[in-house]
PyMOL commands that place a pseudoatom at each C-alpha (Angstrom):
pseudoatom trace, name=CA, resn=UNK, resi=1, chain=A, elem=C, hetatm=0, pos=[-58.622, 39.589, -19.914]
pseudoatom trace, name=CA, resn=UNK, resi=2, chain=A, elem=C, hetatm=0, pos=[-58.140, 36.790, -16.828]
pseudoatom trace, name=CA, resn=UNK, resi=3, chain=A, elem=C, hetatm=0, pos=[-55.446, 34.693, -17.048]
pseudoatom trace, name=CA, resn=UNK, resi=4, chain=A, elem=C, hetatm=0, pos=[-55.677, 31.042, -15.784]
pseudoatom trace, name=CA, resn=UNK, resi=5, chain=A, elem=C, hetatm=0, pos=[-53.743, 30.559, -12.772]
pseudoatom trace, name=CA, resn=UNK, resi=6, chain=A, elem=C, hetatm=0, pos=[-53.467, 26.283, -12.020]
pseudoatom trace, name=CA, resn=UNK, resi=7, chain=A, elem=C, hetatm=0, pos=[-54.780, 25.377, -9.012]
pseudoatom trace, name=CA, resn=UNK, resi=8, chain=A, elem=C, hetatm=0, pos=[-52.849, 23.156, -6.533]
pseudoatom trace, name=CA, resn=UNK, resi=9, chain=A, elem=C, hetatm=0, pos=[-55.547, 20.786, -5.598]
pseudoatom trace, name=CA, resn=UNK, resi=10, chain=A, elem=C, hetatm=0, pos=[-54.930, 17.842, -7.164]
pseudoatom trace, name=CA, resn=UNK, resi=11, chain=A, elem=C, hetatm=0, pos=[-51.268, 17.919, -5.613]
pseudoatom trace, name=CA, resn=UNK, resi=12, chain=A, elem=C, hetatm=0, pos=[-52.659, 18.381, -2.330]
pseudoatom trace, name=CA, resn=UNK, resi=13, chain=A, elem=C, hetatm=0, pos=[-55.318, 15.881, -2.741]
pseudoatom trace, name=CA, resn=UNK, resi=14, chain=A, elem=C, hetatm=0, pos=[-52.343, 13.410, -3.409]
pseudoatom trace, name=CA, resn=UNK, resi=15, chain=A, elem=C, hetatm=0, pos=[-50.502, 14.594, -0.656]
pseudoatom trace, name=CA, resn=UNK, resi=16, chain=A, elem=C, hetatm=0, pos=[-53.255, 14.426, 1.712]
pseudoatom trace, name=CA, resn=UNK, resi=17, chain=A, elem=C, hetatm=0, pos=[-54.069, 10.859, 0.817]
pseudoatom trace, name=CA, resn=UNK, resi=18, chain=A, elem=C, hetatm=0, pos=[-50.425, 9.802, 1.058]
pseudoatom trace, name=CA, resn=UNK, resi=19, chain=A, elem=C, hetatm=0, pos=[-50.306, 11.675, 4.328]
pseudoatom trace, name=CA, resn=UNK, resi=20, chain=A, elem=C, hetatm=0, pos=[-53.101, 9.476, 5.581]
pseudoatom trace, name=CA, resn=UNK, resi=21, chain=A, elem=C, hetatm=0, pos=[-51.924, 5.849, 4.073]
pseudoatom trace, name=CA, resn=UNK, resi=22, chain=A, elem=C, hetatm=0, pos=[-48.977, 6.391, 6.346]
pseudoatom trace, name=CA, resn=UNK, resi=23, chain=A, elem=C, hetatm=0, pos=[-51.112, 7.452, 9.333]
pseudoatom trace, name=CA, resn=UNK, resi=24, chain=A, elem=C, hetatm=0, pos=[-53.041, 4.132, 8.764]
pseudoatom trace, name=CA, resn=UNK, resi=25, chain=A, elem=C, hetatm=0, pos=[-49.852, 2.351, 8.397]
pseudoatom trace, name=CA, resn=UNK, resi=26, chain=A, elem=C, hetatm=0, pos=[-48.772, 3.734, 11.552]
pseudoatom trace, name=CA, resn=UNK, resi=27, chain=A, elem=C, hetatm=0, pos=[-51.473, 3.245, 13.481]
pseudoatom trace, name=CA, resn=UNK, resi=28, chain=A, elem=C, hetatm=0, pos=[-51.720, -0.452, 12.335]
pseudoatom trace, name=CA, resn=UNK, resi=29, chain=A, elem=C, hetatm=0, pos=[-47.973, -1.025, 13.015]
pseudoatom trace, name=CA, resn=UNK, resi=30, chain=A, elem=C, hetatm=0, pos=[-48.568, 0.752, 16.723]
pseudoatom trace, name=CA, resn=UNK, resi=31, chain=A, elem=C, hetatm=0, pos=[-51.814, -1.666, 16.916]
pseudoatom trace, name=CA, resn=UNK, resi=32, chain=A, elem=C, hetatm=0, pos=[-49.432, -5.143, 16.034]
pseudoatom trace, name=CA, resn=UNK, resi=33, chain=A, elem=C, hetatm=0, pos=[-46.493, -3.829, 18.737]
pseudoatom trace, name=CA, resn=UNK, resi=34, chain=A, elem=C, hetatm=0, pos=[-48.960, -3.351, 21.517]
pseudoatom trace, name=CA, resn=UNK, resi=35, chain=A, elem=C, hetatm=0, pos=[-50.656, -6.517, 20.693]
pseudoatom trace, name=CA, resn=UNK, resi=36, chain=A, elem=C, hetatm=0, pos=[-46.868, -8.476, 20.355]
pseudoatom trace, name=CA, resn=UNK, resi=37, chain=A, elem=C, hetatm=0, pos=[-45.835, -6.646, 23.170]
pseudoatom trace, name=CA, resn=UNK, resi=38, chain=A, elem=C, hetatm=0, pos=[-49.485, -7.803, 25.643]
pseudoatom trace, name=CA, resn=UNK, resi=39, chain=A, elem=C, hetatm=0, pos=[-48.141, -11.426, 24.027]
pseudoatom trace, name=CA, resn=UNK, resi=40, chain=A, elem=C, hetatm=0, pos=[-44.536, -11.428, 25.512]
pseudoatom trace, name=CA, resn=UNK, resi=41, chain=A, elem=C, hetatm=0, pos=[-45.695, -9.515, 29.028]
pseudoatom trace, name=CA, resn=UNK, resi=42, chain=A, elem=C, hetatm=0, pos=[-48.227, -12.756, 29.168]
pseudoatom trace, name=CA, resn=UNK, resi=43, chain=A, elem=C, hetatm=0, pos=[-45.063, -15.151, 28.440]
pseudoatom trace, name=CA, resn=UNK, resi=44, chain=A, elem=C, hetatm=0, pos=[-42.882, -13.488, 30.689]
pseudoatom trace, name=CA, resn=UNK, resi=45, chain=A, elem=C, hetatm=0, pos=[-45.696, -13.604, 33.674]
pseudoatom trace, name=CA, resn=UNK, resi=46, chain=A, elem=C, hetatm=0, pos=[-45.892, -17.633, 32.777]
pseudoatom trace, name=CA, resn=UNK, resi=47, chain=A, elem=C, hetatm=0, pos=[-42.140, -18.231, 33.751]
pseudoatom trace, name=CA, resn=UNK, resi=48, chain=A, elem=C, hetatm=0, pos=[-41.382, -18.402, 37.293]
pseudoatom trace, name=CA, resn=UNK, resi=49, chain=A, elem=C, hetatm=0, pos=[-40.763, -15.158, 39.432]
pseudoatom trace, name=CA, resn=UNK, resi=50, chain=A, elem=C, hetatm=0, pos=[-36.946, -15.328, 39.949]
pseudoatom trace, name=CA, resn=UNK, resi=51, chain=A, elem=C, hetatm=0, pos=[-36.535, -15.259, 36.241]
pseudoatom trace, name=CA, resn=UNK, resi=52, chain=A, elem=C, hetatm=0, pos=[-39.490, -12.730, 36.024]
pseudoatom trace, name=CA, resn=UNK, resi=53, chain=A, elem=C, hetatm=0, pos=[-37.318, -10.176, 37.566]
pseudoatom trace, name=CA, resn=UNK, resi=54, chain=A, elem=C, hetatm=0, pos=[-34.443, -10.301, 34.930]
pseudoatom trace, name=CA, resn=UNK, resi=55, chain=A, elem=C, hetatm=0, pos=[-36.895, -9.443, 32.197]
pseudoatom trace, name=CA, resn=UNK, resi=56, chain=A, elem=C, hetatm=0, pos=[-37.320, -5.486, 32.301]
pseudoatom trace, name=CA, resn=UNK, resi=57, chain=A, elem=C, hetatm=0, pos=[-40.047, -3.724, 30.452]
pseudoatom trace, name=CA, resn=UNK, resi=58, chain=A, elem=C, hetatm=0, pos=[-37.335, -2.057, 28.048]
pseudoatom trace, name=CA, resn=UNK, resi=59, chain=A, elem=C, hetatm=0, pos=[-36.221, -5.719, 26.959]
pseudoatom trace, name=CA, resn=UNK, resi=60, chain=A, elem=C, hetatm=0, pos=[-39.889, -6.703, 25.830]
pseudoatom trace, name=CA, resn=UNK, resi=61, chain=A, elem=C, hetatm=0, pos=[-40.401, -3.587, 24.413]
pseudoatom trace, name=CA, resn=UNK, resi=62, chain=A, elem=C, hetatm=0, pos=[-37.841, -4.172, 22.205]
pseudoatom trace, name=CA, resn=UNK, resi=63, chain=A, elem=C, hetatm=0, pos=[-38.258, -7.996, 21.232]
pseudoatom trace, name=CA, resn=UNK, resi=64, chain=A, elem=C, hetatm=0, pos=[-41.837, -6.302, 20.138]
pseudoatom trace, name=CA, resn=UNK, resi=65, chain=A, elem=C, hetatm=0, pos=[-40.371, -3.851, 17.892]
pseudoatom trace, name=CA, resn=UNK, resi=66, chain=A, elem=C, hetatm=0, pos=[-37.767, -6.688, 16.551]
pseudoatom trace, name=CA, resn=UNK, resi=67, chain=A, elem=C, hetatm=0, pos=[-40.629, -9.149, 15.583]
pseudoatom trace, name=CA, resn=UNK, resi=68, chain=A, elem=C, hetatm=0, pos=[-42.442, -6.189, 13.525]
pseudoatom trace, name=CA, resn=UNK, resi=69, chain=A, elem=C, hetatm=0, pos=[-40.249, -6.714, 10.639]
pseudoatom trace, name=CA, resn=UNK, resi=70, chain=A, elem=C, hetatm=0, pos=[-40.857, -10.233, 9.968]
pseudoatom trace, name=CA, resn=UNK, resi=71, chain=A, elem=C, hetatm=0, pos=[-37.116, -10.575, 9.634]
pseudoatom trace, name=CA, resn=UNK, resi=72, chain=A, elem=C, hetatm=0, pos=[-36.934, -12.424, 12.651]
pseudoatom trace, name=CA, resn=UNK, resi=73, chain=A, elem=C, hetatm=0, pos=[-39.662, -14.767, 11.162]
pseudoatom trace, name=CA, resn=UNK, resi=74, chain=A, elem=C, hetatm=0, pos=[-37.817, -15.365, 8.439]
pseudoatom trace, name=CA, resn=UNK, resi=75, chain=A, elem=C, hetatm=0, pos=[-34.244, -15.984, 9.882]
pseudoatom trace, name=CA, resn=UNK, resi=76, chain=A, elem=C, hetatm=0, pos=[-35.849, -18.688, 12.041]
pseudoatom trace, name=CA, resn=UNK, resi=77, chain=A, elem=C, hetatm=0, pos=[-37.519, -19.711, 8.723]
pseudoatom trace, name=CA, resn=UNK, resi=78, chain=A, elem=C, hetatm=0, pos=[-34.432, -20.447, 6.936]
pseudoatom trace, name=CA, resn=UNK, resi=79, chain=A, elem=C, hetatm=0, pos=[-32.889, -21.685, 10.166]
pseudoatom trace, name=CA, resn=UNK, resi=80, chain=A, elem=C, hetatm=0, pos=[-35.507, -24.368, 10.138]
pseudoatom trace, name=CA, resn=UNK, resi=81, chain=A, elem=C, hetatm=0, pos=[-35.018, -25.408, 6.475]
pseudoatom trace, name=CA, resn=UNK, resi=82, chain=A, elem=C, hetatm=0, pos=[-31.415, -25.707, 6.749]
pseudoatom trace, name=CA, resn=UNK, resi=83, chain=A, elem=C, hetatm=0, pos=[-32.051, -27.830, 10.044]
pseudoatom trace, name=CA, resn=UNK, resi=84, chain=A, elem=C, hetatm=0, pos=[-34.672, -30.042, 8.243]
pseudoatom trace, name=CA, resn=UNK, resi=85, chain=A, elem=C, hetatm=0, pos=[-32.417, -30.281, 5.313]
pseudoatom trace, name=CA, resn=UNK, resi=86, chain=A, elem=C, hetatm=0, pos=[-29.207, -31.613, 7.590]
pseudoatom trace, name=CA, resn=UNK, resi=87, chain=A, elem=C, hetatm=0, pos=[-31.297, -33.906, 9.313]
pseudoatom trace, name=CA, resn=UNK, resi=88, chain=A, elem=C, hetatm=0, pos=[-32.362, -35.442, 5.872]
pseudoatom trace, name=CA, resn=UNK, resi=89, chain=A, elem=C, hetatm=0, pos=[-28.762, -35.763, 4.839]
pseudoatom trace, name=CA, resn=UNK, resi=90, chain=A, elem=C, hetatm=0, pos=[-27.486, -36.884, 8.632]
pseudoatom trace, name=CA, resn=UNK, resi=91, chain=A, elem=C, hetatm=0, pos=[-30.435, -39.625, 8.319]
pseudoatom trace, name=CA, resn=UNK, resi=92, chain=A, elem=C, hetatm=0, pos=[-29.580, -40.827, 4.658]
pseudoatom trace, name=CA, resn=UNK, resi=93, chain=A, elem=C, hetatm=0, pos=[-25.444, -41.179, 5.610]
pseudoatom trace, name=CA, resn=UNK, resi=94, chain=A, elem=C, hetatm=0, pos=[-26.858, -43.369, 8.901]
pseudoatom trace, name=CA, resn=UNK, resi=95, chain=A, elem=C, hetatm=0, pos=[-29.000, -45.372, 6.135]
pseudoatom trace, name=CA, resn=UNK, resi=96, chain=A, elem=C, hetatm=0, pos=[-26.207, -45.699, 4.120]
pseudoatom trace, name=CA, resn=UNK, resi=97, chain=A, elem=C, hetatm=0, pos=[-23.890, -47.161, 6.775]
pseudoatom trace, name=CA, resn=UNK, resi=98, chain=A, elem=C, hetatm=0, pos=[-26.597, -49.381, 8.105]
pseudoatom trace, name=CA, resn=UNK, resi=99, chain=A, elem=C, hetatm=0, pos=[-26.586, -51.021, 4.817]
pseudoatom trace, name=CA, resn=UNK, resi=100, chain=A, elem=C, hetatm=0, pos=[-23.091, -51.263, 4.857]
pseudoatom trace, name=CA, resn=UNK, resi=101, chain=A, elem=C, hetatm=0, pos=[-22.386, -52.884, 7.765]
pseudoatom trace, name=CA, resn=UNK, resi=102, chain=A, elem=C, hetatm=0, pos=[-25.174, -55.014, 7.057]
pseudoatom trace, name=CA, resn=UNK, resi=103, chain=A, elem=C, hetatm=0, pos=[-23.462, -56.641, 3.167]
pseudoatom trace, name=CA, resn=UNK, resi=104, chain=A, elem=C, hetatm=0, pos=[-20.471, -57.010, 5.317]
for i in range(1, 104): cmd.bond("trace and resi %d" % i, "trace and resi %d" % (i + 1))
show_as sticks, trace
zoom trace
């Protein structure tokens, strides 16, 4: 009499499609770093040549990897909502003392 033995495959099948999701998602994350990386070595090669010289491969290397995240994005984000925001209220306290040196 045989005895059924489970087979493995649809573990591996799972595994192997996992396995390559994060080889995509590698390769697509290696793909935006070169490209952000081509983007500052163009920047850098726009500033003049004295200041070229303090800017060492390793630096934009890094600045690539930094803006991967999007954390950076978003920092200057909120950054620029709290500016906008203190600029509204700095504008409406000028507004308000306008009009009060202007009933007096």
């Amino acid at each position: 009499m045989a005895q059924y033995v489970p087979t493995a495959k649809p573990l591996l099948k799972e595994e192997m499609e996992r396995k390559e999701k994060e080889e995509e998602e590698k390769r697509a994350r290696q793909e935006k770093h070169y490209f952000l990386l081509s983007q500052l070595q163009n920047m850098a090669r726009e500033i003049p040549a004295k200041y070229q010289q303090r800017i060492p491969y390793d630096l934009l290397c890094g600045l690539a990897n930094a803006l991967l995240d999007g954390t950076v994005f978003e920092i200057c984000h909120g950054l620029t909502e709290i500016q906008q925001m203190t600029e509204r209220n700095l504008f409406n306290q000028r507004m308000s003392l306008i009009n009060t040196y202007k009933s007096t």
